[in-house]
Each structure stands twice: as structure tokens, then as C-alpha cells.
C-alpha positions in Angstrom: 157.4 151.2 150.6 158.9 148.8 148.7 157.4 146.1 145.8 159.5 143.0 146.6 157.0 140.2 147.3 155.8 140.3 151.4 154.5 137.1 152.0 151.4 138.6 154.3 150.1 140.4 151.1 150.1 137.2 148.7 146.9 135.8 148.6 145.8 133.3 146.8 142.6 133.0 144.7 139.9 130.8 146.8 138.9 127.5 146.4 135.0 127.9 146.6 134.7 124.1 148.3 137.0 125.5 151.1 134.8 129.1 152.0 132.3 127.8 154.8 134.5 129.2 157.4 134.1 132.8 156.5 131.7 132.7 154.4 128.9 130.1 155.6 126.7 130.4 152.8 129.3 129.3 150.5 127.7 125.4 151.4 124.5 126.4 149.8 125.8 128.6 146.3 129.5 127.0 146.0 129.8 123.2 147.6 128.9 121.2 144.5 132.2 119.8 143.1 133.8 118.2 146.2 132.4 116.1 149.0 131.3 118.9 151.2 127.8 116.8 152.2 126.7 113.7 152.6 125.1 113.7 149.3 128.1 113.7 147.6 129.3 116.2 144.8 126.6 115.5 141.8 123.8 115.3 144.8 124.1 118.2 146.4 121.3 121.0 146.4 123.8 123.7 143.5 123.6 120.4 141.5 120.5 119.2 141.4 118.3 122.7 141.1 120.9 123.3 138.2 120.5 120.4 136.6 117.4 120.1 136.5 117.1 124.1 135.3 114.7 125.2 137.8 115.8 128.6 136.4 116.6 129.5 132.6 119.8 131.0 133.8 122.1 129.4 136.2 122.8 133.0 138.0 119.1 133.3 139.6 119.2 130.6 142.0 122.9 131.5 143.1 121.6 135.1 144.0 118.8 134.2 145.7 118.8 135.2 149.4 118.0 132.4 152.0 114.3 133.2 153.7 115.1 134.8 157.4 116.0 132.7 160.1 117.5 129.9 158.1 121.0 128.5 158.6 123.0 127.3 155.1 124.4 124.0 156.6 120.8 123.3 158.3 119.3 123.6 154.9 122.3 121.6 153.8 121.1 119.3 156.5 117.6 119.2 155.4 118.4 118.5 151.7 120.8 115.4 152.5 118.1 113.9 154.4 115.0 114.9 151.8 116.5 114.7 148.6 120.2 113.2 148.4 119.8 109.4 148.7 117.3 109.5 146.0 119.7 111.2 143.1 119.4 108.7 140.5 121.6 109.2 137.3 120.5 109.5 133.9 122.0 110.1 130.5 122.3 113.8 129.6 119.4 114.9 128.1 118.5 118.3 126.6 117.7 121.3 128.7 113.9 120.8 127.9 111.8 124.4 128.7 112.8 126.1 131.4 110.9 128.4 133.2 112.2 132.0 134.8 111.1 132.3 138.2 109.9 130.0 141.1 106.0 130.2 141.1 105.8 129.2 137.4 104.7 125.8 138.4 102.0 125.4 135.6 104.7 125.1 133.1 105.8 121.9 131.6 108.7 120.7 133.3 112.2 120.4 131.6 113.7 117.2 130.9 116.3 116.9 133.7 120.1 115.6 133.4 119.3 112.9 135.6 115.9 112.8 138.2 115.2 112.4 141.5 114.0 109.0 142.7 109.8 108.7 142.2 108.3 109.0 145.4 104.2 107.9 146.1 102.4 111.1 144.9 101.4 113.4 142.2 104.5 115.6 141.9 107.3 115.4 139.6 110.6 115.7 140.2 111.0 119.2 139.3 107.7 120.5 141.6 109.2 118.8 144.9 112.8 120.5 144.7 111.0 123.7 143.6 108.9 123.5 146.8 112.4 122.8 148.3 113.2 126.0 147.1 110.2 128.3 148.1 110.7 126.9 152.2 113.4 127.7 151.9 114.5 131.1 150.2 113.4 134.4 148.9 110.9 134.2 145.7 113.7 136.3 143.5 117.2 137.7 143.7 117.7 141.1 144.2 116.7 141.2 147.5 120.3 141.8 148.8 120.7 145.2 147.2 118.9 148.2 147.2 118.0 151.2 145.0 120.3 153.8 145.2 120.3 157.5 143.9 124.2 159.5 143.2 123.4 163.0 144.8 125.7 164.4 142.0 123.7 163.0 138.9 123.3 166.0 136.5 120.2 167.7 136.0 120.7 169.0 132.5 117.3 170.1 132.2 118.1 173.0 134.5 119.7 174.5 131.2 122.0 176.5 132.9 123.8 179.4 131.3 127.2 178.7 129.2 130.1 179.1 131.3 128.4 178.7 134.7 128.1 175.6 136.9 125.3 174.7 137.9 124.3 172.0 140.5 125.3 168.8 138.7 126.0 170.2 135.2 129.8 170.5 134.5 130.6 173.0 131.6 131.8 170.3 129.5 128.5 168.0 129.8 126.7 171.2 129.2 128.1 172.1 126.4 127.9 168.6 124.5 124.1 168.2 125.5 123.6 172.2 124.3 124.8 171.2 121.0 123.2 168.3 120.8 120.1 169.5 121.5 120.4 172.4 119.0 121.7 169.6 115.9 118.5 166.9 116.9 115.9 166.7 119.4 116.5 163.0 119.7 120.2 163.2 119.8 120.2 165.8 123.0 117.2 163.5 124.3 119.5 160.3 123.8 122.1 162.1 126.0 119.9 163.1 128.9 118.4 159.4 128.9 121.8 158.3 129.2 123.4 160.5 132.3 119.6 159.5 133.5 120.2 156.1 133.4 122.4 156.3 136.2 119.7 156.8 138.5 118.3 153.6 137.4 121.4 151.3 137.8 122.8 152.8 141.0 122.9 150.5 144.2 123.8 150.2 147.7 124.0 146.6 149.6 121.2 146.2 151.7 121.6 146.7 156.0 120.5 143.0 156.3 123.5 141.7 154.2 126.0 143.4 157.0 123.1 141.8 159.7 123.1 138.1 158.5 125.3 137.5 155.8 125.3 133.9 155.9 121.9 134.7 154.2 123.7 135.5 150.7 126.0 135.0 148.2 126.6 138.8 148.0 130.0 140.3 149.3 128.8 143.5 150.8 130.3 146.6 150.5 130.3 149.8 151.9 130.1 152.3 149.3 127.0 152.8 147.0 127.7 151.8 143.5 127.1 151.7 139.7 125.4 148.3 138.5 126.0 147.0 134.7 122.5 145.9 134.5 119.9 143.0 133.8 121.5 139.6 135.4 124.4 141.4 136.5 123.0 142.7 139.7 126.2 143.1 141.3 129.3 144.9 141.2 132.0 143.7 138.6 135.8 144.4 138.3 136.3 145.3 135.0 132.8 146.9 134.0 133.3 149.5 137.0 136.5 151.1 134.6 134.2 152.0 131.8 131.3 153.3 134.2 133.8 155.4 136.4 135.4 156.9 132.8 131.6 157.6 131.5 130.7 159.1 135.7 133.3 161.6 135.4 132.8 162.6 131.9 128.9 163.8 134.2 130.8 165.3 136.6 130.2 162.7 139.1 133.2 162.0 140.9 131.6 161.7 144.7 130.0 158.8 142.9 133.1 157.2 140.9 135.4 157.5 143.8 132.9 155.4 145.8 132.9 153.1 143.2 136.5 152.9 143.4 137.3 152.8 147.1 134.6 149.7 147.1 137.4 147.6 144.8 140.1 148.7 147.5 138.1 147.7 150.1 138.1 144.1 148.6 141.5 144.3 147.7 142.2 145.1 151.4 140.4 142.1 152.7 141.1 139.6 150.1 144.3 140.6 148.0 143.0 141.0 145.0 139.7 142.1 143.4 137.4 139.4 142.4 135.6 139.1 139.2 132.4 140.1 140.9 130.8 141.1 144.7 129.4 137.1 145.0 131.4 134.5 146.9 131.3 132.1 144.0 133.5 134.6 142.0 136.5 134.5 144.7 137.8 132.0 142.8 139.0 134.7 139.9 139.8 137.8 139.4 139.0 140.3 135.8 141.0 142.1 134.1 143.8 144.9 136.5 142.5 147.8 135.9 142.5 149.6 139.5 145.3 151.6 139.0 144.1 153.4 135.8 140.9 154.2 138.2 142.8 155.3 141.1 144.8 157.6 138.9 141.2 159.0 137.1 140.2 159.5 140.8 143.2 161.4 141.5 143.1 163.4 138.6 140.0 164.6 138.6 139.9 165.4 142.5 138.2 168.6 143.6 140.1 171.4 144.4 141.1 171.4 147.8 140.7 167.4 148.4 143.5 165.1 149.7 145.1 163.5 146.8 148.2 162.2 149.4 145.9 160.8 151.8 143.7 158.9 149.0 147.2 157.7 147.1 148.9 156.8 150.7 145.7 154.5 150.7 145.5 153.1 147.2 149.3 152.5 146.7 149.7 149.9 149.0 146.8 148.2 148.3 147.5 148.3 144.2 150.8 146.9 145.5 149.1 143.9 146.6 147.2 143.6 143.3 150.4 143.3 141.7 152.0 140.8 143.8 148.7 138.5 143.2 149.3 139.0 139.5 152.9 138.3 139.3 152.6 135.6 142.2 149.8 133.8 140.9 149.1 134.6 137.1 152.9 134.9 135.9 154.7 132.5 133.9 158.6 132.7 133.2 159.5 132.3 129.7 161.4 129.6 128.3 163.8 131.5 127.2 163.9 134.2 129.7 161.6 136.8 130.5 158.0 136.9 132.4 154.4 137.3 131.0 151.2 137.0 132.3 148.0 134.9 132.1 144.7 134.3 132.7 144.3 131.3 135.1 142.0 129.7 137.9 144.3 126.9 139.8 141.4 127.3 142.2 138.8 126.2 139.9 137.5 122.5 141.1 134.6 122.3 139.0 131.7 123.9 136.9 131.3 127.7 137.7 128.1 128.0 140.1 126.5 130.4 138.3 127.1 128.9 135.0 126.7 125.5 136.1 124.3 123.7 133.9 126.1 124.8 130.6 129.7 124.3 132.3 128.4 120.6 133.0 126.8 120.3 129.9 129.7 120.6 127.6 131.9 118.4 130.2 129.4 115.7 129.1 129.4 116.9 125.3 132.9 116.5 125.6 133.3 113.0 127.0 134.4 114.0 130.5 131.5 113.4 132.5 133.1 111.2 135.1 134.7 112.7 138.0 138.4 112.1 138.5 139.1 112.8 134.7 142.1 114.8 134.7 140.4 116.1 130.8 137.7 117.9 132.9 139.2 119.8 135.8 141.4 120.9 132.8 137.9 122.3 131.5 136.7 124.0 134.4 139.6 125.5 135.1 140.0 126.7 131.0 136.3 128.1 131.5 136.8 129.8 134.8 140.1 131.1 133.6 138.3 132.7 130.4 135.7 134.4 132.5 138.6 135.5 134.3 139.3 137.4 130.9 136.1 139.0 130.4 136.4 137.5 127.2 134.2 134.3 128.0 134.3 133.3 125.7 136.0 133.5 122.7 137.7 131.3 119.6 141.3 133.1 121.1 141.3 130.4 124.1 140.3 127.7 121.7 142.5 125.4 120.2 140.7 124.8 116.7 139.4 128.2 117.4 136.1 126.4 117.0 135.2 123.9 119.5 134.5 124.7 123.0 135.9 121.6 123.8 139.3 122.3 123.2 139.5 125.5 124.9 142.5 125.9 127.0 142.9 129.3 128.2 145.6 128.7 131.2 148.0 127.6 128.0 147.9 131.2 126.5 150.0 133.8 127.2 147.2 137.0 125.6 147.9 140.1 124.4 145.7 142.1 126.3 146.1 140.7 129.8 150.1 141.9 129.6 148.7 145.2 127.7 146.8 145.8 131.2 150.2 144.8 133.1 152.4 146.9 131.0 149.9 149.9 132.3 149.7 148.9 135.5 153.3 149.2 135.8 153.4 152.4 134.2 150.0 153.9 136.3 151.8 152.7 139.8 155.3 154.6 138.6 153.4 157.6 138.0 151.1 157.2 141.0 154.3 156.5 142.8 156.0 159.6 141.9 153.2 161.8 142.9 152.5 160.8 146.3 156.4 160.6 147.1 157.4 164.3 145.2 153.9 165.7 147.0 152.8 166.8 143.7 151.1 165.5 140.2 153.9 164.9 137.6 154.1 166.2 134.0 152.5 164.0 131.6 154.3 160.9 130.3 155.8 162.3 127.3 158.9 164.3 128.4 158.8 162.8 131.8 159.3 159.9 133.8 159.0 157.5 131.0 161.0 158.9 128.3 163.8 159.1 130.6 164.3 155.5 130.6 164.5 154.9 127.2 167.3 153.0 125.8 170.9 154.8 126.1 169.3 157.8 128.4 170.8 157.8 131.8 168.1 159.8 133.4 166.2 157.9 136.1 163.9 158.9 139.1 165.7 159.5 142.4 163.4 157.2 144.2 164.2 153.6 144.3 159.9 152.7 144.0 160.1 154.3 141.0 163.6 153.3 139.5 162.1 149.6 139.7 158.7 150.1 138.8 160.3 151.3 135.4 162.9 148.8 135.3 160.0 146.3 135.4 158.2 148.7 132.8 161.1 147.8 129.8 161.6 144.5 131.2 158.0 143.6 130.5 158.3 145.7 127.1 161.2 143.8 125.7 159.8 140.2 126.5 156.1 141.4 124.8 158.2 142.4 121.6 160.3 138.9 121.7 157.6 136.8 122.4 154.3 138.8 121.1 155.2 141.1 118.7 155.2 139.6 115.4 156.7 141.8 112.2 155.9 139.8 109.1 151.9 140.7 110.7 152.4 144.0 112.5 150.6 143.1 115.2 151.2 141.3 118.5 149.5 138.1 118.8 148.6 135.4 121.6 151.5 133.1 122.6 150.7 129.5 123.0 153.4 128.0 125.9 152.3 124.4 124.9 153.7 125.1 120.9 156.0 127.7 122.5 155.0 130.1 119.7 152.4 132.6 118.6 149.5 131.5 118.0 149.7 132.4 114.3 152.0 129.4 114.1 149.0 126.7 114.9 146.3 128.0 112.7 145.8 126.8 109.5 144.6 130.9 108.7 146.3 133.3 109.7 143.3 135.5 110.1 141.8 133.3 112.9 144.8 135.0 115.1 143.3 138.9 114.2 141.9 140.3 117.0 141.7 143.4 118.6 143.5 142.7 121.4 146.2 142.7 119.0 146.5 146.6 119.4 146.1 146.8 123.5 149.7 147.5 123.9 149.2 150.8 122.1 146.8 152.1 124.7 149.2 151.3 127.1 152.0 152.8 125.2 154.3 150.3 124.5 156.3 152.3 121.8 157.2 155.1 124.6 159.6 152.7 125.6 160.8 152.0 122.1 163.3 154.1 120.5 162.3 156.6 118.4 163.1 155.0 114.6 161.9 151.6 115.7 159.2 153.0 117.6 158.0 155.4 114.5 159.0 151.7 112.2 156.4 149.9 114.0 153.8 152.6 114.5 153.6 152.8 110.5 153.3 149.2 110.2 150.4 148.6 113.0 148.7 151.3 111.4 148.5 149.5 108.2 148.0 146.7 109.7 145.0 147.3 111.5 143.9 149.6 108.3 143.9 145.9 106.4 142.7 143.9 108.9 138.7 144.1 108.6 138.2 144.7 112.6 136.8 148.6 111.9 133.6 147.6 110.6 130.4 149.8 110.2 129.3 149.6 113.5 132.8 149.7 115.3 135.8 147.3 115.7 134.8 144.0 115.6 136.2 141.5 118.9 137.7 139.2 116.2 137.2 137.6 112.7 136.6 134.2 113.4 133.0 133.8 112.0 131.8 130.3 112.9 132.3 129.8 117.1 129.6 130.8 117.8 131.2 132.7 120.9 130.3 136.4 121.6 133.9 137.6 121.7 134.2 137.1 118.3 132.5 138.2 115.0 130.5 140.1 114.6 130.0 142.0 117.9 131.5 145.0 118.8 132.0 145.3 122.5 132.2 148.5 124.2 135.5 148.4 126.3 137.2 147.9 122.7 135.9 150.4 121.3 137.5 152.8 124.1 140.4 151.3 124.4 141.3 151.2 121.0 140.1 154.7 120.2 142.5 156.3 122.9 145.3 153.8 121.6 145.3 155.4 118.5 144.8 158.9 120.1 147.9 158.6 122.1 150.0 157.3 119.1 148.9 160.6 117.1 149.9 162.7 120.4 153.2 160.6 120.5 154.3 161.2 116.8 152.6 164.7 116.5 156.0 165.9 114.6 155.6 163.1 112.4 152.5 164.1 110.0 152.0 161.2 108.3 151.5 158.7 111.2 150.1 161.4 113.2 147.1 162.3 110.7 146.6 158.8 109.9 146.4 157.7 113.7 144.0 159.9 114.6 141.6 159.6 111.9 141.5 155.7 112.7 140.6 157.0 116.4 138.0 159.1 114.8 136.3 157.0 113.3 136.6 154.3 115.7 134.6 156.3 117.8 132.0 158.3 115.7 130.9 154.5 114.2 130.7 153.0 117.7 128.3 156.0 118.8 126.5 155.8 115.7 125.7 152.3 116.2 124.7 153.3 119.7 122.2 156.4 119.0 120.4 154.5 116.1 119.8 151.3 118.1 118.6 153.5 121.3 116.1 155.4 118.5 115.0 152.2 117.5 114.2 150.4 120.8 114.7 152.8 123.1 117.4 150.6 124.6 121.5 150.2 125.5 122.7 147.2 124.6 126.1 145.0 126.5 127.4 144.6 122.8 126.6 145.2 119.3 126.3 143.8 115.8 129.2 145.3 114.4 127.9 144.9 110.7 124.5 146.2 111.2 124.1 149.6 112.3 122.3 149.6 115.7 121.5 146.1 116.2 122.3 144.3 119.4 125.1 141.4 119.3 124.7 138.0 119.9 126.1 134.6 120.9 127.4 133.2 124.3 125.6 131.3 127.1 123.0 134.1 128.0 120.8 136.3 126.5 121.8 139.4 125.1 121.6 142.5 128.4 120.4 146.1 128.4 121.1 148.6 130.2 124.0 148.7 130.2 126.4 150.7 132.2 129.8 150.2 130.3 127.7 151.4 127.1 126.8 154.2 128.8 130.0 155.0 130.4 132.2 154.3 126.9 129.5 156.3 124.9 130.0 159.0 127.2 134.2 159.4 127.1 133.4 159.2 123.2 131.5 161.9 122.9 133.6 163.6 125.2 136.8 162.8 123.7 135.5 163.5 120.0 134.0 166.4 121.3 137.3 168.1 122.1 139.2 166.4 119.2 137.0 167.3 116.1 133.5 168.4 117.1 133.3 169.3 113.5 133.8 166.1 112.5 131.0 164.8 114.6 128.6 167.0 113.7 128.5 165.9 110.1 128.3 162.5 111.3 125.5 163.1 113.9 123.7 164.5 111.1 123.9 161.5 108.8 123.0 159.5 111.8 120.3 161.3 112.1 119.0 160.9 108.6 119.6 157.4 107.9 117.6 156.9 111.8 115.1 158.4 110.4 
């Protein structure tokens, strides 16, 4: 094996106008931004139904299965001939009411972007596409996937005895919930409805999606899987992490590795992993986190399972991953180096399943007309922040204010080379085990201190050697281009400025984020000597101590107030929660012989943690629900902001409230029982 770029596994994100071959449906959910019908672009069926928001959210119709025995491009077909000559433009207008499902006709209609020419008759515009609509495909989406139970959910009600194993309760699980229980009624009640919850969001895609796939926009796959919840039916890239992390914490690793072979699978067959399991999101891919799930998998294997055979698999395949990401989403540095960043070349227009509001701000911003280089500069920006998982937020915004100067191809982030510097460091490790037959130590004192600066130590293997070559090459262009001292922090690099972004603002706390600690979760100052290293770990700690993210309710995305965006203040998103409590966790394991930043890192991950999960348990005693994000200020509630409305469910709450406990557990269970019990009494 060998990581030099082979030209066979370089793929290239797809251009959705360009999928009918393979994927024939693509005419009906993608073909709405180039010529692929006689109707044109702005006439085509995507356009009109969003435009005209047949559907509050601009994901329903996109999901929705075509009815049995129709063919996409005879609908196509049928449209063109019904509907396309009579498009008729107007001015933008506002969205108007829209209603939520297809047999709501006795609602008002909206007011449209533009209408269809009046034909004789009594029907508006709106009730003749909708009847378009129910000829022609299924009433709701959904129908592509079905419900799905893990056989290895817990059942924690069997109270078994401490120390024993029974079916589906690991020790660990057991012993968290027995405390639990035994502090608050609610709070061992909260935990069972969690682990239950899996029940609830598990899935499998349906026979008739392998049967007649030109039927959907779903990408099927062929292991059963954990769903986020609400709109987001399907499988995601990023979300799956956090739910396998929170799966294993139940003991339900039949059910994680599923999840994680189905994100090889689509590696396998497209080079990459797409943002989500729909053909309108092969135009992206989310944030690279396969290899820290392929290494979870591998580490937490059953006895007796074959770890070589699952790694001789996954390495080849992560391999490809990486050559997409260096091939397609690296930028060489003007003064020498390469980074990383979010892009979406492929992009040609408004993001199917976010159409309307995509279109809607090209027209807020003055590039309605096609052929404006200003908006395929937009759509890409847009696609490239979903691409994130940030989407959105004031970091890819100019003025950090406006959506319409967002330019997130033009920024090199903190977090997306955070995620590349572990990558690196996950397939080294992986790399080593499969090739010396056996799991190696733990990074510190192994394969990663020995290639610290001066130490002559390297791995025999030539895989290795340059996987941690690239590892310090990538480390020594983050701290010249990223890492800023005079803040303590590393900060998003703008390559039109060809600076920090900290040099563009007029405040220099629009640049705080909590992105701007990512590399400490992937361990950056391993690779630092030791003085520098322990230099910089005293000054991020202060840093982030000052900085205002650690709110009541957990770390805050950013501190930009007014953008209105949901990755910024005040929510609290799970995923940085996590991340950032392990970041400081594994600084207090790295300086444990230095007591001062030891002490003081792990308290921060402390109480990273124990405010997230308070947040967590008092909003599920209040409503009974999980929430996507949260209000970061107020204890409980659920965030807010961005172009949908606020999900439950949710399975990367679940799955990060889970390795919290866990983790907290093991750390200072003391600790959180004095908190649970405050929780408790300011719940009630």
C-alpha cells in the first residue's frame, strides 16, 4: 500500500446537472440550474414547486418518492409539455403561507416568486402544480426507508446484578444508570429514554429502493443505520461520528459498525463520503471523520473478531478519502506549505433541498440573473458551508454579518485542518496496527512522540514514516499560518487578504470561535516540543478561560451576536461540546507531570461537559424532548436561528450526552454527582 495519489481513486465531487446516467432520478430532484429540459433552468419542475413553496421546507418535495410505475424523464416529459411554456416571471415576492404537506389544499396559497400562466378555470397556480404533484408521486417522504430495531439495544430495565453482563447491558452503562437511578428518579429515567431512543431513530432502506431506484433521491445502503431525526431522514456524514461514540458507550457495536461499514461502502463506490445518503448531496462531502470511526470500531471489537480483515478493508478505502481531500479541497500556501478547505467547484446553482432560500438571497443580493459570475460564486459559498456542517455561520462571512458576502471557498478554517491533522494521525496509527498484526501503545510514548523534532526514531514501515512526515508537515504550516500568539488561539485564514482573519475585522472578538481550539483534540502540541508545547498550552488555556465561549449552558459556537446564523451565539452545538471536552482532556493526560496546566485543563473539560449535560437533562424534564442545539445562555432551552426550524430527537445529542456521561463518569463521578443534584433542584 502506498498513499501517493493513484489516479483511479481520485474522484471528483459530482455535478448534480450531470447524474441522469447513473442515477436517473437525478432529472426530477437535481436538474434545475442548467438546461437539462426543454423548459429551461428557472422552468423546470425543482424550480417551480420550490418557488412557489408548495412545501414549508424545501427538503420535503426532494424526498419524496415517485408513485410506482413512473419514469423521471417521462415525468420530465410531461411537465415540459403541461407546465414549462407557461412560466411567466415575476418580481420576488415574499414566501407568503406555506403549507406542510400535499393535501392541504384549503389553505390560502403563498405568494409565488413568479406564477404560472392563467389558464380558463378555477384553479390557481399553486392547486394545478400541486395536482401535478399528487399524479405523480408519493403523498409524503419517508417512504424510502423503513423502521428498524438494533438487536443489541440495552434493556436496562432487566436490572441486572453489578458485575455481570447481561443481554444488552454492558457493566459500564449499568453502572451509570444504577447511580442514576439511586441520585433521581428522573435522572435514571432521562437515561433509559435516551439509550431508548435508539429504537425510535433506527432505519434500514427500504427493498423497493434496491428494486426501482430511479424512483428516489435516496442512495441506498446496505446496512441498517442510526437516523439524526425530524427532516433529516437520512443518513449524514458527520452526525454518524457522534451517534457511533454515544452506540458504543450502550454497548452497541453490531450496530455502530454497521453504521460505519455503510460510509465505506459509499466511499468504495464514489471516493469519498457525501454529506448525506440523497443524490442531491453528491455534490459535497462533511466534515473527515471516518478514520476516528474506523479506529472506535477497531478498538472496541469483540474478543475474538477480525480486526486485520476489517482494517485490510477500511485502509484502502480511508486512503481514497484522503486523496479526495488533498486532491480536491487542498490549497498550497503562498508561501509554502498546504492547508485545506471547504469547497464545492461542483456546485452550479441553489442547493435542491434548500432551494427557495438559496434563490431567495441570490435575488436579495442583486444576482438574480443567470450568467452572473457574483452568483455561482454564491451557490458554491453556500454549498461549500454546508459542506462544513457549519451552514451557516458569521466565520464564512465577510462582514461577519451579511449572508451576502459569504465566501466560504476563500477560507482556509481551523477546524477542517484540525480534522485533517487527525486523520493523518488515525491512518498512521491504523496503519501500524494492521501492518505489525497488533494494536499499538497509545500515542504518548509511541509512534508520535518519536517524531518529534531532533528524535531520530521513526517507524520501520515506509506507510507510516510518511503518514507522519505529513503529520508535522501539516503541524508546522497550521502554526505559521493559523496559530496566532498575541491571541493564543488559532484563527481562520483568509487567502484573499492572505492573513488571519483577525486582520479584516474591525473586532477582534468577531474571529473567537470554538473551532479555535480543534487542533487540541487532535493533538497538535504532541508534535510540538516540549517547552513550546507546555508555552502554548498555558496560553490557550487562558485564552479560552477569557474568551466567553464556556457559557452556562455549554461552549458557545461563536460570539458574533447579530447574524442571525445558528453557528454562532448563542447556541451550543453538541459536536463542540465533545470535541472540546476531550481536547482539554487529552491536554491534562499530555502535561500530567505538569500540575498546573494539568489541573487547570481538566477542570475546563469538566465543566465543559457537566454544563452541556445540565442543559440537556433540564430541557428533556421540561419538554420531554432532545434538542439539535441549544441556548447556550439559558439552561435547557432549545437554540435557534438558520433556514429551518429548530429538530428533536436528535441522535448526535444523544450520542454526545452519552460519551459525557461516560467520560465524566470515569473522570470525577464525584464531581458529577454534586452537579446532578443541583440540576435536579433548580429542575424542579
Amino acid at each position: 500500500m502506498t498513499l501517493k495519489v493513484i489516479e483511479a481513486y481520485v474522484h471528483m465531487a459530482f455535478r448534480l446537472g450531470a447524474l441522469a446516467p447513473a442515477f436517473p432520478s437525478s432529472v426530477v430532484y437535481c436538474a434545475a440550474n442548467c438546461a437539462e429540459t426543454s423548459a429551461g433552468c428557472e422552468k423546470s419542475l425543482l424550480a417551480v414547486v420550490q418557488r412557489l413553496r408548495i412545501f414549508a421546507d424545501s427538503k420535503h418535495f426532494v424526498d419524496l418518492p415517485l408513485l410506482p410505475g413512473r419514469i423521471p424523464e417521462r415525468i420530465i416529459e410531461y411537465w415540459d409539455a403541461e407546465f414549462g411554456r407557461r412560466v411567466v416571471e415575476e418580481p420576488l415576492a415574499g414566501p407568503g403561507e406555506a403549507t406542510s404537506g400535499l393535501r392541504e389544499a384549503e389553505r390560502e396559497p403563498p405568494v409565488p416568486t413568479f406564477r404560472l400562466a392563467r389558464v380558463e378555470g378555477p384553479d390557481t397556480d399553486f392547486e394545478e402544480v400541486r395536482r401535478f404533484l399528487l399524479e405523480h408521486f408519493d403523498y409524503a417522504p419517508g417512504g424510502d426507508l423503513l423502521a428498524w430495531i438494533p438487536r443489541d439495544l440495552p434493556q436496562l430495565e432487566l436490572d441486572p446484578e453489578p458485575g455481570t453482563t447481561a443481554t444488552g447491558s454492558p457493566p459500564l452503562l449499568h453502572q451509570i444508570w444504577r447511580w442514576m437511578k439511586a441520585q433521581d428518579v428522573d435522572a435514571g429515567n432521562w437515561l433509559m429514554d435516551m439509550v431508548a431512543r435508539w429504537r425510535k431513530l433506527g432505519r434500514e432502506t427500504s427493498p423497493m429502493v434496491f428494486r426501482e431506484p430511479e424512483r428516489f433521491s435516496l442512495l441506498p445502503l446496505k446496512h441498517p443505520f442510526i437516523v439524526a431525526g425530524g427532516r433529516f431522514r437520512e443518513c449524514y456524514y458527520w452526525d454518524t461520528y457522534f451517534i457511533v461514540r454515544g452506540l458504543l458507550v450502550c454497548g452497541m457495536w453490531e450496530t455502530a459498525r454497521c453504521c460505519v461499514e455503510n460510509l465505506l461502502d459509499l466511499v468504495e463506490q464514489f471516493g469519498f463520503v457525501p454529506n448525506g445518503a440523497r443524490i442531491y448531496y453528491l455534490n459535497r462531502t462533511q466534515p473527515p471523520l471516518l478514520s476516528d470511526m474506523v479506529r472506535c470500531i477497531a478498538e472496541h471489537a469483540h474478543a475474538g473478531w477480525d480486526v486485520m480483515t476489517f482494517l485490510g478493508r477500511a485502509l484502502p478505502l480511508l486512503e481514497r478519502e484522503y486523496n479526495f481531500m488533498m486532491e480536491q479541497r487542498a490549497v498550497k500556501m503562498r508561501a509554502g506549505g498546504t492547508l485545506n478547505r471547504y469547497h464545492a467547484p461542483a456546485a452550479e446553482g441553489p442547493r435542491p433541498e434548500s432551494f427557495y432560500e438559496d434563490s431567495k438571497l441570490a435575488s436579495d443580493c442583486s444576482m438574480e440573473l443567470l450568467g452572473d459570475p457574483r452568483r455561482s460564486e454564491l451557490f458554491i459559498a453556500l454549498t461549500a458551508a454546508a459542506e462544513s456542517g457549519w451552514d451557516f455561520s458569521s466565520r464564512w462571512l465577510r462582514d461577519r454579518r451579511s449572508m451576502c458576502s459569504i465566501r466560504t471557498q476563500l477560507i482556509i478554517p481551523v477546524c477542517f485542518n484540525s480534522f485533517m491533522l487527525r486523520m493523518e494521525r488515525n491512518l498512521a496509527f491504523l496503519y501500524q496496527w494492521y501492518i505489525s498484526g497488533s494494536r499499538p501503545e497509545t500515542e504518548k510514548g509511541s509512534i508520535f512522540e518519536q517524531r518529534l523534532p531532533g528524535n531520530e526514531e521513526v517507524p520501520n514501515d515506509p506507510v507510516t514514516r510518511d503518514l507522519l512526515d505529513r503529520v508535522q508537515q501539516r503541524v508546522s504550516t497550521m502554526q505559521k499560518y493559523l496559530y496566532v500568539p498575541s491571541r493564543d488561539q488559532w484563527i481562520d485564514y483568509d487567502l484573499e487578504a492572505d492573513t488571519t482573519t483577525l486582520q479584516t475585522v474591525a473586532d477582534w472578538r468577531q474571529t473567537v470561535s470554538s473551532s479555535n481550539f480543534f487542533p487540541l483534540w487532535s493533538g497538535i502540541l504532541e508534535h510540538i516540543e516540549s517547552e513550546q508545547a507546555a508555552s502554548i498550552a498555558r496560553g490557550v488555556l487562558q485564552s479560552f478561560e477569557e474568551s466567553g465561549l464556556l457559557q452556562n449552558g455549554g461552549v458557545v459556537a461563536t460570539l458574533v451576536t447579530d447574524s442571525g446564523q445558528q453557528w454562532d451565539y448563542p447556541n451550543a452545538w453538541p459536536p463542540v461540546q465533545l470535541l472540546l471536552h476531550e481536547a482539554f482532556a487529552s491536554l491534562a493526560t499530555q502535561f500530567s507531570a505538569n500540575e498546573q496546566i494539568s489541573n487547570r485543563a481538566r477542570e475546563l473539560s469538566l465543566q465543559i461537559a457537566i454544563r452541556f449535560l445540565r442543559s440537556v437533562y433540564q430541557g428533556w424534564l421540561r419538554s420531554g424532548d432532545l434538542f439539535e442545539k441549544y441556548h447556550a445562555e439559558k439552561v435547557g432551552e432549545s437554540g435557534n436561528g438558520g433556514e429551518y426550524v429548530p429538530q428533536v430527537g436528535f441522535g448526535w445529542t444523544i450520542g454526545v450526552s452519552l460519551a459525557l456521561l461516560s467520560s465524566v463518569w470515569q473522570l470525577d463521578r464525584s464531581l458529577l454527582a454534586q452537579v446532578w443534584q443541583r440540576v435536579s433542584d433548580e429542575a424542579t
